[in-house]
C-alpha positions as CSV (number, residue, x, y, z in Angstrom):
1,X,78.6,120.4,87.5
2,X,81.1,118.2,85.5
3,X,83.8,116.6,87.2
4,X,86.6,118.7,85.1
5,X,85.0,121.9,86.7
6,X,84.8,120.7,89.9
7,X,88.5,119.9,89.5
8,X,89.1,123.3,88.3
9,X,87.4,124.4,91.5
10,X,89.1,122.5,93.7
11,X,92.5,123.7,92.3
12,X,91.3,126.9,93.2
13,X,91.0,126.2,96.4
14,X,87.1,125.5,96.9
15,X,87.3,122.2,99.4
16,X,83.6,121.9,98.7
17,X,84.3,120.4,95.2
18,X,86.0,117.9,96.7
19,X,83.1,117.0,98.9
20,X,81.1,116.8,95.1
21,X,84.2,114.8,93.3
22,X,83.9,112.1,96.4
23,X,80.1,111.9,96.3
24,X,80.6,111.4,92.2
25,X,83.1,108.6,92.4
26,X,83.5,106.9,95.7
27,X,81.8,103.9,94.9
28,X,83.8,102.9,91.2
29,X,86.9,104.2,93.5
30,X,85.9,101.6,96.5
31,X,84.7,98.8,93.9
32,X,88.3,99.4,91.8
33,X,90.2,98.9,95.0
34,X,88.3,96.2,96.6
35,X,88.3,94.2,93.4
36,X,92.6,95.1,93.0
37,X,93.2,94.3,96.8
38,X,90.6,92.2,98.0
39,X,90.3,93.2,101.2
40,X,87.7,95.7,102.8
41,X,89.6,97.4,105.2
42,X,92.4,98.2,102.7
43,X,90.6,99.0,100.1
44,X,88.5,101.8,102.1
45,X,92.1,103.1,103.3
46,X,93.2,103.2,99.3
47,X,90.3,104.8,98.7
48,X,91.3,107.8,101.4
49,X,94.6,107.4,99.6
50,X,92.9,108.3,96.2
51,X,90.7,111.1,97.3
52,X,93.6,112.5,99.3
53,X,95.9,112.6,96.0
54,X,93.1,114.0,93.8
55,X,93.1,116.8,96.5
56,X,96.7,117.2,96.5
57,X,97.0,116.8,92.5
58,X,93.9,118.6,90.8
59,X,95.7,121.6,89.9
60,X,97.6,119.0,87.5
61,X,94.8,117.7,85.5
62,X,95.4,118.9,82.1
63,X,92.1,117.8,80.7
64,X,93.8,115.2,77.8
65,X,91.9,112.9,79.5
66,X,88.2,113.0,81.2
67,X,88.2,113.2,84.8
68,X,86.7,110.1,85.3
69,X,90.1,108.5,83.6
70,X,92.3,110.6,85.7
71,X,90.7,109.2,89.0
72,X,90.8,105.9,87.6
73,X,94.4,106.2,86.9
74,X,95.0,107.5,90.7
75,X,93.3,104.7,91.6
76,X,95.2,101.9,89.5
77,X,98.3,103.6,90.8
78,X,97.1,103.6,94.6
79,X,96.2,100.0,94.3
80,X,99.5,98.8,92.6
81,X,101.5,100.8,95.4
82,X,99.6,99.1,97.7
83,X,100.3,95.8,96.8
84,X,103.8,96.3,95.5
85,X,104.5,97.6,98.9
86,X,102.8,94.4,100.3
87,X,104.5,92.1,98.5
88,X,108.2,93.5,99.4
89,X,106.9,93.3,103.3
90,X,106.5,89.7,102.1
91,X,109.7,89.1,100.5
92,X,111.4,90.2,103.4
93,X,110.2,87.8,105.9
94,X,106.7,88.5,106.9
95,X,106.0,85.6,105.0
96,X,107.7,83.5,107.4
97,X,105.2,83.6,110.1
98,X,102.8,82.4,108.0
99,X,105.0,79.2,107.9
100,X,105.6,76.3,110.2
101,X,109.1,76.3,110.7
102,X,109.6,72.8,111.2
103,X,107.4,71.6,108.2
104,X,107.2,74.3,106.0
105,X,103.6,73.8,105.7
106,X,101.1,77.1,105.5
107,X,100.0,77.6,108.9
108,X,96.8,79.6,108.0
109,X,94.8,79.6,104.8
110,X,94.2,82.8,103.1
111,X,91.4,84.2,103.9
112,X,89.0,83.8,101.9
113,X,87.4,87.1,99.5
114,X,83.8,88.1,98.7
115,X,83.6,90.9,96.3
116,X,79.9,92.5,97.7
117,X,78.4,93.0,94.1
118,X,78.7,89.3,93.6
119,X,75.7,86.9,94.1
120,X,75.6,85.0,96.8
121,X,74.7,81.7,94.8
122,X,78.3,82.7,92.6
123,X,80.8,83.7,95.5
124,X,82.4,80.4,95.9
125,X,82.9,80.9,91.9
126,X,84.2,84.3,92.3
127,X,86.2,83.6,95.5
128,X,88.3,80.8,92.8
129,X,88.3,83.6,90.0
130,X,89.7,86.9,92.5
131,X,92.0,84.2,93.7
132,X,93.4,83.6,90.1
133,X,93.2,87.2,89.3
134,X,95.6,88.2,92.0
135,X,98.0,85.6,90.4
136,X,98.1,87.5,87.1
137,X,100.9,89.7,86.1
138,X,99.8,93.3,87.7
139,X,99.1,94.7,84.3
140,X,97.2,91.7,83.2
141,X,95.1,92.1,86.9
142,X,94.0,95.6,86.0
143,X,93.5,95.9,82.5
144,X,91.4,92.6,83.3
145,X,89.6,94.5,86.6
146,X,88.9,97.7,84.6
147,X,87.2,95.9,82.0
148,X,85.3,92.6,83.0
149,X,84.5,93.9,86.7
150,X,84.5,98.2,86.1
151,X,82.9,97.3,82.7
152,X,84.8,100.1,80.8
153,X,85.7,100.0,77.3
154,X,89.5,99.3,76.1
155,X,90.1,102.6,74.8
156,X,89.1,103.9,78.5
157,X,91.1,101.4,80.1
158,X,94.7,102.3,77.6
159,X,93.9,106.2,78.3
160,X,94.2,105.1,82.4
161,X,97.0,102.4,82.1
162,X,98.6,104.9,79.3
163,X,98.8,102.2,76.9
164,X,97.6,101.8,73.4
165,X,94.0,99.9,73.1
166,X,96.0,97.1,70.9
167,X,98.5,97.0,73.9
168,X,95.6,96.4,76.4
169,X,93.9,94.1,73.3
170,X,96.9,92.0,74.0
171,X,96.8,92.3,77.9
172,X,93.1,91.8,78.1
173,X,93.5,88.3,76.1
174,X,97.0,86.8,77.7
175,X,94.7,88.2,80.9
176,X,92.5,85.0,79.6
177,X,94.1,82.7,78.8
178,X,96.0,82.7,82.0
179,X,93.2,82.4,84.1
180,X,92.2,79.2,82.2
181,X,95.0,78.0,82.6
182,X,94.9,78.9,86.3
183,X,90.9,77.6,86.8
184,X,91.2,74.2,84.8
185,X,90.7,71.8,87.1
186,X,88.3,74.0,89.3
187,X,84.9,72.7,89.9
188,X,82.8,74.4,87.9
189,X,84.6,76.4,85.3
């Protein structure tokens, strides 16, 4: 059954189709979360997040986009809550702990990330590329995610970010260039 009648379904009432959506997308839901949030536990709760909103929310799928783009775009959303909502915890002094307060200096290092799709011979590679990623502008970080790590095609990624394809052109390549700028200097890139 396609994904837009399952949706249909599911507005309806049938939970079952719900059950089918999950089994369809879990894993590109988990992989977009883990690769926007970097961290395991987090991104399995954002992924209950997602699955929970496509419950609540598939009487509003209007098909002008597939399915698949609709999820996506829940799950963009999910993630960017997530770490907008992380990063006001921080600006509001949770940061602090993570300071000595007589030095200033970083009491703990970050811990580090290890996307599971990626090599074991290239995780200390990807470990320096996730950790520039998450230093890119949020559009930059998904449009970037959605199409170098998701693999889908620009005009996929402007129909979830509701952009134009030359707007995520644009993103996709400042996306880039930032992260050269950010890696020069890095062993090995």
């Amino acid at each position: 059954m396609l994904p837009e009648e399952l949706l249909q379904l599911l507005s309806n009432g049938d939970n079952k189709a719900l059950a089918q959506l999950y089994e369809l997308f879990k894993d590109r839901v988990f992989n977009t979360c883990l690769a926007h949030l970097q961290h395991q536990e987090e991104a399995e709760e954002a992924t209950q997040d997602v699955f929970v909103e496509i419950y609540r929310s598939a009487a509003g799928f209007q098909n002008r986009s597939s399915a698949a783009t609709w999820v996506y775009r829940i799950t963009v959303n999910k993630c960017l809550d997530r770490i907008r909502s992380r990063n006001r915890q921080k600006r509001f002094g949770f940061m602090s702990s993570l300071f000595n307060n007589q030095t200033g200096k970083l009491i703990h290092d970050p811990p580090s990330f290890h996307h599971p799709g990626i090599q074991l011979e290239q995780k200390e590679h990807a470990a320096l590329l996730f950790k520039a990623i998450k230093q890119l502008p949020e559009n930059q970080q998904s449009a970037f995610i959605l199409k170098y790590i998701e693999g889908l095609n620009q005009r996929e990624i402007a129909q979830i970010m509701d952009m134009t394809e030359k707007a995520i052109e644009s993103l996709l390549q400042r996306a880039k260039n930032n992260l050269k700028k950010l890696l020069t200097g890095n062993e090995g890139f």
